[in-house]
ROGUSE-689951 format. One record per residue (C-alpha): x, z, y negated; residue number from 1. Coordinates in Angstrom, 3 decimals, always signed. Layout:
ROGUSE-689951
- c1 / c3 / c2 / i
- X / Z / Y / NUM
...
***
This chain:
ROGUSE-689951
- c1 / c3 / c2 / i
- -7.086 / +9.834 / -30.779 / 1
- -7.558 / +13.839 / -32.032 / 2
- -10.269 / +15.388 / -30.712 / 3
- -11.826 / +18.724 / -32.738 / 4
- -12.518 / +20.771 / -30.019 / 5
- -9.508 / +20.793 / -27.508 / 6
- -8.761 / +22.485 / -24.101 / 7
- -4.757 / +23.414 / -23.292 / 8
- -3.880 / +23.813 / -20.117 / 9
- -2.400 / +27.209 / -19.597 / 10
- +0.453 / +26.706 / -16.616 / 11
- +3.624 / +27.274 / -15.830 / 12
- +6.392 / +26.131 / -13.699 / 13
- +8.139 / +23.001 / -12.651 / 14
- +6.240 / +19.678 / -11.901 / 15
- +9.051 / +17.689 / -9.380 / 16
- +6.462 / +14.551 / -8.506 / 17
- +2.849 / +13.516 / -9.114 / 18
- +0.733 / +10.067 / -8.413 / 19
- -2.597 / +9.536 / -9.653 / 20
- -4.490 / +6.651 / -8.092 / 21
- -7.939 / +5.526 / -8.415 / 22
- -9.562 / +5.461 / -4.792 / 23
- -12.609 / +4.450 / -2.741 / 24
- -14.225 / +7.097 / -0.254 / 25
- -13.799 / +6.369 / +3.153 / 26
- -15.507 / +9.958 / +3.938 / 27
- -17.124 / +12.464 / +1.844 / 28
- -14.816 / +14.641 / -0.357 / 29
- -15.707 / +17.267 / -3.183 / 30
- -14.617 / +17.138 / -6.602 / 31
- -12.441 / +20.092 / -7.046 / 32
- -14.154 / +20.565 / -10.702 / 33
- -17.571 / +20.414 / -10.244 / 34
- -17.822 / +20.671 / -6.186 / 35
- -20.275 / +18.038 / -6.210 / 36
- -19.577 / +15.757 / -3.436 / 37
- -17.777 / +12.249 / -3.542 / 38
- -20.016 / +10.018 / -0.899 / 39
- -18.187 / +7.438 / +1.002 / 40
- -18.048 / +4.243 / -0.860 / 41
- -17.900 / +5.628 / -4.023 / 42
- -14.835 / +5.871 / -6.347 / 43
- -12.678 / +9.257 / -6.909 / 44
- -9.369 / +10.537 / -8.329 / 45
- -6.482 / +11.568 / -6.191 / 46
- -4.059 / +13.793 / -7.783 / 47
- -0.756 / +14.081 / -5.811 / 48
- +2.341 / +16.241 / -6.007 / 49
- +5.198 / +18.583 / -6.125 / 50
- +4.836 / +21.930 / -7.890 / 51
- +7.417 / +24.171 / -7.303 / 52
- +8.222 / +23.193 / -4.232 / 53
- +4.566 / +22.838 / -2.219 / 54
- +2.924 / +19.481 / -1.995 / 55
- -0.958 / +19.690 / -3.730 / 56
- -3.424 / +16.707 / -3.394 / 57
- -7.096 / +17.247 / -5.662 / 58
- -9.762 / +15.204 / -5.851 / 59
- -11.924 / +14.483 / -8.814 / 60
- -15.004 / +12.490 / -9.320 / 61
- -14.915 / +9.907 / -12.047 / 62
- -17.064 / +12.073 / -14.480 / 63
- -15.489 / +14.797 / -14.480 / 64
- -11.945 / +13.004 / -14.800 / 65
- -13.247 / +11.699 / -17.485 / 66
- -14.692 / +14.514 / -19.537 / 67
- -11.326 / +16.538 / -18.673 / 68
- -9.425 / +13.342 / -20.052 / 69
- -11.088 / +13.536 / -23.020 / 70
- -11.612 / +17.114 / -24.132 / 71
- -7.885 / +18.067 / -22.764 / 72
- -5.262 / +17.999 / -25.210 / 73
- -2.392 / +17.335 / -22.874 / 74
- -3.487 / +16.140 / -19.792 / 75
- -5.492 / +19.524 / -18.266 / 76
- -5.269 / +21.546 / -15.128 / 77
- -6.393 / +20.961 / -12.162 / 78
- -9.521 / +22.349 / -11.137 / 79
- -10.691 / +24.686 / -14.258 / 80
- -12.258 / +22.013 / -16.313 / 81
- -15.506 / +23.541 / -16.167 / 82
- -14.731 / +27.219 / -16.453 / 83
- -12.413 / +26.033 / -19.642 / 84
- -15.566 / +24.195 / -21.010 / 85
- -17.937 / +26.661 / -21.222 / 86
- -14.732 / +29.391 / -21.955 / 87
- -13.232 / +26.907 / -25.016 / 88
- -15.255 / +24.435 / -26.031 / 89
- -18.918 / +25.360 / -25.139 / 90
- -18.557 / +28.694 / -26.961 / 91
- -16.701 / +27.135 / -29.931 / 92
- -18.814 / +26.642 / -33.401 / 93
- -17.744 / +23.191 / -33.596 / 94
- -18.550 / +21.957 / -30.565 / 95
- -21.726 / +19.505 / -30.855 / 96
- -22.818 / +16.256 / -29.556 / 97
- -20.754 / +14.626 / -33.361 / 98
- -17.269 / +15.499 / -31.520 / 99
- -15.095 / +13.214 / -31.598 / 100
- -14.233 / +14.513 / -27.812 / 101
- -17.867 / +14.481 / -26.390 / 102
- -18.288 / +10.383 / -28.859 / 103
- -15.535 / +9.164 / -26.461 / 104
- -17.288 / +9.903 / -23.262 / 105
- -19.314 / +7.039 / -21.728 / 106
- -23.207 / +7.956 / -21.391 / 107
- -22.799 / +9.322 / -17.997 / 108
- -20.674 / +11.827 / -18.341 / 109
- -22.057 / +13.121 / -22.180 / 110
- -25.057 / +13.646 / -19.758 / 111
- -23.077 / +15.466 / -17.165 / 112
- -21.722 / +17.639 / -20.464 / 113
- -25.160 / +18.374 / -21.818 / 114
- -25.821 / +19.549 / -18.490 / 115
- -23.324 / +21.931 / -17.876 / 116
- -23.918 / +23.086 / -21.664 / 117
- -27.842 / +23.901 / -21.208 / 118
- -26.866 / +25.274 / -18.031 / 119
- -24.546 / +27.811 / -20.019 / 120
- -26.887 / +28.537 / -22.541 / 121
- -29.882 / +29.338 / -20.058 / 122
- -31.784 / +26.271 / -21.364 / 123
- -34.491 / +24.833 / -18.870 / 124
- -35.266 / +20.685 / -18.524 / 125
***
């Protein structure tokens, strides 16, 4: 399951609880990654817990729990995927569309990657 371009999270300190549930919208949220918006109905992430003594909640939309999932080697942080992307693996020399990080991703979110990647490199679609 390696992956040859891959993200570590940089944090410190004590992690006392955490659950991570799959749930449906029953209002808009954002996604703490990209800041897109969640839309009632639709599915999200909910990331709940203790760290160092103050409760945290994020919420993540399913691409971009997925793209941190894959291109994080031990689980990520919490909002910084995108900053990390373009930081650590979108100005890496062997980062292309052949990693075995960006294969994994369903077609969705290798979309949502290219994306954020042309965006970086000033590319217009």
């Amino acid at each position: 399951m390696g992956c040859d371009v891959c993200i570590s999270g940089d944090y410190d300190g004590a992690l006392e609880c955490t659950t991570l549930e799959i749930l449906k919208c029953r209002k808009p949220v954002r996604c703490g990654e990209c800041r897109k918006v969640v839309e009632k109905g639709e599915q999200y992430e909910r990331y709940a817990g203790k760290w160092e003594g103050e409760w945290f909640v994020a919420r993540t939309c399913l691409l971009c729990a997925e793209i941190r999932a894959s291109f994080y080697c031990d689980g990520g942080t919490l909002d910084t995927l995108w900053d990390d992307m373009r930081d650590v693996v979108f100005d890496n020399p062997d980062f292309s569309t052949a990693s075995d990080c960006f294969r994994k991703l369903s077609a969705a979110a290798k979309e949502r990657v290219l994306e954020e990647w042309r965006a970086w490199k000033g590319i217009q679609r």
